[in-house]
C-alpha positions as CSV (number, residue, x, y, z in Angstrom):
1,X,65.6,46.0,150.5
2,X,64.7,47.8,147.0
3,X,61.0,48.7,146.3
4,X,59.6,46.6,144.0
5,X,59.4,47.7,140.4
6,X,55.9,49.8,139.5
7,X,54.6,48.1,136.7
8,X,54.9,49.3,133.1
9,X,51.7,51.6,132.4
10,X,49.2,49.8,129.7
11,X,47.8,52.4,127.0
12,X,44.1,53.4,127.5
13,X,41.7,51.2,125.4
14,X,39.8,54.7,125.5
15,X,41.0,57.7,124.7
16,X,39.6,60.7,125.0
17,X,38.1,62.7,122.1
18,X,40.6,64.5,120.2
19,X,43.0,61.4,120.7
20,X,44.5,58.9,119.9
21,X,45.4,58.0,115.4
22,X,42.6,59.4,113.8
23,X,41.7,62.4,116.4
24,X,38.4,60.9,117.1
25,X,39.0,57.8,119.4
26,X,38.4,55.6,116.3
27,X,40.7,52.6,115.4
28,X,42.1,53.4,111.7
29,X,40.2,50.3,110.4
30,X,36.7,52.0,111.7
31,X,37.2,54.9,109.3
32,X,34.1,55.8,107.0
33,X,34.7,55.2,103.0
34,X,33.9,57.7,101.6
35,X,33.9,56.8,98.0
36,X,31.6,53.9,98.8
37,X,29.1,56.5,100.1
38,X,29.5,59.1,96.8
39,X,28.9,55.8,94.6
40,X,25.6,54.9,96.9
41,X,24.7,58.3,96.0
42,X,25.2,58.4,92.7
43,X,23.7,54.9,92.1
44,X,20.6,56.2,93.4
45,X,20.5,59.1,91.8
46,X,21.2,57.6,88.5
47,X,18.2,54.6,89.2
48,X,16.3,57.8,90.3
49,X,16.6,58.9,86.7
50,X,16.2,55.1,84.9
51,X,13.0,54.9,86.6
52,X,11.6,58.6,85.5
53,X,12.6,57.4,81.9
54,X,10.9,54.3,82.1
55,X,7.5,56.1,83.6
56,X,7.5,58.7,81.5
57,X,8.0,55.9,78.2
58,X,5.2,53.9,79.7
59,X,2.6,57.0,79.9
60,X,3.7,58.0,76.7
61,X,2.5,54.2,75.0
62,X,-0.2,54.6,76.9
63,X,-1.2,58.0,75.5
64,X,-0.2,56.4,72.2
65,X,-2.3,53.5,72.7
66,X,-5.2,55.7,73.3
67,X,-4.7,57.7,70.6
68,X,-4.3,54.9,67.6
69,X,-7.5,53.1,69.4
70,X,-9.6,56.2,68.8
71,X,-8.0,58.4,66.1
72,X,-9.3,61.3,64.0
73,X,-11.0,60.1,61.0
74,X,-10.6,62.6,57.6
75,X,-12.2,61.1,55.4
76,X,-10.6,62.6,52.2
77,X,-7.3,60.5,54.0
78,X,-8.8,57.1,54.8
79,X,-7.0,55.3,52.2
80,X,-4.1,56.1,55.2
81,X,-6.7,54.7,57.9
82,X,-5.0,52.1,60.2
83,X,-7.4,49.3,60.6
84,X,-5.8,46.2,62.5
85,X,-7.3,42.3,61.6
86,X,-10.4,41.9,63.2
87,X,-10.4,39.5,66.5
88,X,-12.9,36.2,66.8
89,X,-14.6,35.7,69.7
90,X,-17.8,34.3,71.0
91,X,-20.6,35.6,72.9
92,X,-21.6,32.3,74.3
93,X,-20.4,31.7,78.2
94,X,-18.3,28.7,79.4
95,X,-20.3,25.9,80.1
96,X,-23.0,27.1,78.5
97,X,-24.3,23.9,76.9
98,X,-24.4,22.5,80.4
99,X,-28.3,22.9,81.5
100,X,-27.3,22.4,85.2
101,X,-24.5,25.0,84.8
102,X,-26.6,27.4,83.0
103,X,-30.0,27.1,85.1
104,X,-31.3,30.3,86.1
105,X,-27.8,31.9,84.9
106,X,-26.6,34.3,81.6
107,X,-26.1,32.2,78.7
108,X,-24.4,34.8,76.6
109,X,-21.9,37.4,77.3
110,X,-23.2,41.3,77.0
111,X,-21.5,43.4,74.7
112,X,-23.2,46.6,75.8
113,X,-25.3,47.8,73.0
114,X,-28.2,49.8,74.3
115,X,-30.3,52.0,71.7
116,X,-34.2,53.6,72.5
117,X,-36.9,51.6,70.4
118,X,-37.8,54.6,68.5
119,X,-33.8,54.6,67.1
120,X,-33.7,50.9,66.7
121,X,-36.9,51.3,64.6
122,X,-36.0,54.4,63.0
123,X,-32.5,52.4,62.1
124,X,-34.2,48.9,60.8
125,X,-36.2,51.3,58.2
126,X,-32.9,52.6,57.0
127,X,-31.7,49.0,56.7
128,X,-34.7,48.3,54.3
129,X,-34.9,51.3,52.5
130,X,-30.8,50.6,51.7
131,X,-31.5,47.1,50.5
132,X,-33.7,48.5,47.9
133,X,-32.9,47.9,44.1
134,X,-34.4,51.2,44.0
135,X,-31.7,52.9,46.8
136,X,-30.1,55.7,44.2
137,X,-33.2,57.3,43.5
138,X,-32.8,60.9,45.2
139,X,-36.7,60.3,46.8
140,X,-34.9,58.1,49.3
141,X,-33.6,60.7,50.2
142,X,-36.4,63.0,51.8
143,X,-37.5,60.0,53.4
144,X,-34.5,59.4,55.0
145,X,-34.3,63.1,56.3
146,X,-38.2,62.5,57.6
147,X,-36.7,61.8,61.0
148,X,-34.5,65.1,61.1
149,X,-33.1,64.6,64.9
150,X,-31.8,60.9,63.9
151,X,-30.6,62.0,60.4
152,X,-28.7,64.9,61.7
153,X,-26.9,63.1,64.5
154,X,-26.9,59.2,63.7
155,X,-23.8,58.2,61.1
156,X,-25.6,54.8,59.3
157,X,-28.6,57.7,58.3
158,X,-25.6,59.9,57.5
159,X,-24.1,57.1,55.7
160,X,-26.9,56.6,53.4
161,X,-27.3,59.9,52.6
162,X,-23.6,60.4,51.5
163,X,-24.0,57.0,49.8
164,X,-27.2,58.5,47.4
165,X,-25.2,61.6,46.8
166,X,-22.6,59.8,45.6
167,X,-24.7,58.1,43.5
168,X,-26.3,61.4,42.0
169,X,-22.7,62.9,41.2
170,X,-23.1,65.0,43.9
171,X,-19.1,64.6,45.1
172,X,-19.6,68.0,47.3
173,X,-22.6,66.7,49.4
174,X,-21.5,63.2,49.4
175,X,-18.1,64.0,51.1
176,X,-19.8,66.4,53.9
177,X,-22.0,63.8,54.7
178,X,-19.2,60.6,54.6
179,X,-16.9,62.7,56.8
180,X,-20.1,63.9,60.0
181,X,-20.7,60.0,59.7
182,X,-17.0,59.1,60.6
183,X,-17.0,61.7,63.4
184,X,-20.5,60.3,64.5
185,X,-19.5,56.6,64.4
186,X,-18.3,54.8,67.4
187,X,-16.7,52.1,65.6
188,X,-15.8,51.6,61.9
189,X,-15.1,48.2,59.8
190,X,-12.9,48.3,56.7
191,X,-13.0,45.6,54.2
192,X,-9.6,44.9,52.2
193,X,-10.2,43.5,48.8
194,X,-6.4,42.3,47.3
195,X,-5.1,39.4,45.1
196,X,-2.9,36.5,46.4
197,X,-0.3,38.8,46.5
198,X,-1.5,41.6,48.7
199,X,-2.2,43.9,46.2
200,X,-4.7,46.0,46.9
201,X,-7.7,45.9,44.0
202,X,-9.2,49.6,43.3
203,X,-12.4,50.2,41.9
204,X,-14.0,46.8,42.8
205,X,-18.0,47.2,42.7
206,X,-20.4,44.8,44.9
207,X,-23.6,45.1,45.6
208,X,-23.8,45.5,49.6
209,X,-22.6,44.5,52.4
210,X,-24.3,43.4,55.9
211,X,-23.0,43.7,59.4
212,X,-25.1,42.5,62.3
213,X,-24.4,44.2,65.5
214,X,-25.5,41.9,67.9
215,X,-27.4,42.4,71.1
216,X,-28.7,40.1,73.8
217,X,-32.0,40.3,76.3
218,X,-31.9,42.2,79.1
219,X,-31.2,38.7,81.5
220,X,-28.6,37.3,78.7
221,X,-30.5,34.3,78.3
222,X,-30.9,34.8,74.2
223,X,-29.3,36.7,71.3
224,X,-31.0,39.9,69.8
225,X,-29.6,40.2,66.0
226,X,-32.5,41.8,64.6
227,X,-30.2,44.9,64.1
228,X,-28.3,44.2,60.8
229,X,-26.5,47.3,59.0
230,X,-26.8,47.1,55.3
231,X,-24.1,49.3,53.3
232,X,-25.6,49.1,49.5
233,X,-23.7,50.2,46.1
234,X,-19.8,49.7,47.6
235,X,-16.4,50.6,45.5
236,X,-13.2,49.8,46.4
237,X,-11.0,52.5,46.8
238,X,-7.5,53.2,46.3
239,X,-6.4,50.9,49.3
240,X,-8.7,47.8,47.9
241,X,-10.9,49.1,51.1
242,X,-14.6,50.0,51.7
243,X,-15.5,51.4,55.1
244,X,-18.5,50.7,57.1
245,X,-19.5,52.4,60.2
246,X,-21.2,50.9,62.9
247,X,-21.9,50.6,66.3
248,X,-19.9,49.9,69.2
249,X,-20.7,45.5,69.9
250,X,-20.0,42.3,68.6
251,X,-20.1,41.7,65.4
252,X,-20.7,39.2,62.7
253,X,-21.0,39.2,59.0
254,X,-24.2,38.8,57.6
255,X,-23.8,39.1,53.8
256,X,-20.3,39.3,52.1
257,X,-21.1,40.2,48.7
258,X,-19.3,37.6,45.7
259,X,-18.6,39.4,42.1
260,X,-19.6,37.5,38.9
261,X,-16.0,36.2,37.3
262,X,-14.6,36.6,40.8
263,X,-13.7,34.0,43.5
264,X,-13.7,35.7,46.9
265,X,-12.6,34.4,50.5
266,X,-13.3,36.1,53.4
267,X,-11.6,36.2,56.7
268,X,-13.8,36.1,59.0
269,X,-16.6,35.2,56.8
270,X,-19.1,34.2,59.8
271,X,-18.8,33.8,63.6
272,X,-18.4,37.1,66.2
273,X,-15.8,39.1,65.7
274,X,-14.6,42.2,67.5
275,X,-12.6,45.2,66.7
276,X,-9.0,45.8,68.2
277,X,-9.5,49.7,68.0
278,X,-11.8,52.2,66.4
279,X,-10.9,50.8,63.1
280,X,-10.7,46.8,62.0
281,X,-10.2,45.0,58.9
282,X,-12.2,42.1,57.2
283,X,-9.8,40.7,54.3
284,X,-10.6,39.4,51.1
285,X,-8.5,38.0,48.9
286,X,-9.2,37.2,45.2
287,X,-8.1,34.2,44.4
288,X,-9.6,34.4,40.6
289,X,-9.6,37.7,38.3
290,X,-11.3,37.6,35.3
């Protein structure tokens, strides 16, 4: 009798370390690629970098933003001012022709004007005293200064003063006191005067120009407009523009001056309107020149 045969040996499904194709125990297939992970790397860093860009472009707009909404105004440069269109809007609430809506509720919108008594008085006097046929005489002027705290630190006082200086030939005083009111004012509307072709018209002369700044009461149930702006004895400059300071609110246009021989359309021409940034633009085109 012969010994049966010993069976063939079958390899180990698990080598030891330091065994076996790769050295590791590792099927050749299992292998890590590593030119997939230098890519993964890479990709990341590289969106790593995108994304910085794209930050870093989005603070600067913003800083941009801020900067073109609020500029530095020289006023010796203003024919370079930008000043956007004006933008309509209402102060009136939704609904707010609905009694049963509205009951005990705001009826109009706040645009957050608040000024004492003693400046909105001091403010309305100035308002008179520039809708005076009389404004160029240089006695307006001490009464303006009679309130010395409000005439050194409010721009519509400082306004008026440049304004009768102007008036007087005095170019030296008149362009101190233009440029402290353009650092003073919160918000300033331009007026462009051009023909049907956009050309700007220099040296345009109109009477005055009104700008209500609108308020409302305390619980928003009514409007206060008593505070009107009146900007007397306006030339056009270079640009076709005049430039009116004024407070920071809603707006609308209370007198937009027409020119004998002239035909004159305004844009807005009434309604609320608001400013985009520090600066906005009322246009008016001439459609007839004499």
């Amino acid at each position: 009798m012969h010994d049966p045969e010993s069976p063939a040996p079958v390899p180990s499904t698990n080598p030891k370390p330091g065994h076996g194709p790769t050295g590791l125990g590792l099927d050749p297939r299992d292998k890590p690629n590593l030119i997939d992970g230098r890519l993964l790397i890479f990709g990341s860093a590289l969106g790593c970098v995108v994304l910085f860009f794209i930050v870093w472009g989005s603070l600067r707009s913003v800083q941009q933003h801020v900067q073109d909404s609020q500029p530095q105004l020289n006023w010796a440069a203003r024919a370079a001012w930008y000043a956007p269109a004006v933008i309509r809007v209402t102060l009136v609430k939704p609904n707010a022709a609905n009694a049963q809506y509205t009951y005990n509720k705001p009826r109009y919108r706040d645009p957050g004007l608040v000024i004492s008594e003693k400046e909105e008085k001091f403010i309305l006097g100035m308002a008179d005293i520039a809708r005076n046929v009389g404004f160029k005489d240089p006695a307006w002027r001490q009464i303006i200064q009679v309130e010395e705290n409000f005439t050194k630190n409010n721009f519509y006082a400082q306004y008026l003063l440049a304004t009768i200086s102007q008036m007087q030939n005095e170019p030296l005083m008149a362009e101190k006191a233009f440029q402290k009111s353009f650092d003073l004012a919160p918000k300033v509307i331009a007026v462009r005067y051009t023909d049907t072709e956009g050309q700007p018209i220099q040296g345009l002369t109109l009477d005055r120009i009104e700008i209500g700044c609108d308020r409302v009461t305390d619980d928003g149930a009514a409007l206060d407009q008593r505070l009107v702006l009146v900007f007397p004895h306006q030339t056009t400059d270079k640009a076709g523009r005049v430039y009116l300071p004024v407070y920071d609110t809603t707006y609308r246009p209370v007198y937009l001056p027409q020119v004998d021989g002239y035909d004159i359309t305004y844009a807005p021409d009434e309604g609320w309107f608001n400013l985009p940034t520090r600066l906005g633009v009322i246009t008016a085109v001439i459609t007839q020149i004499p």
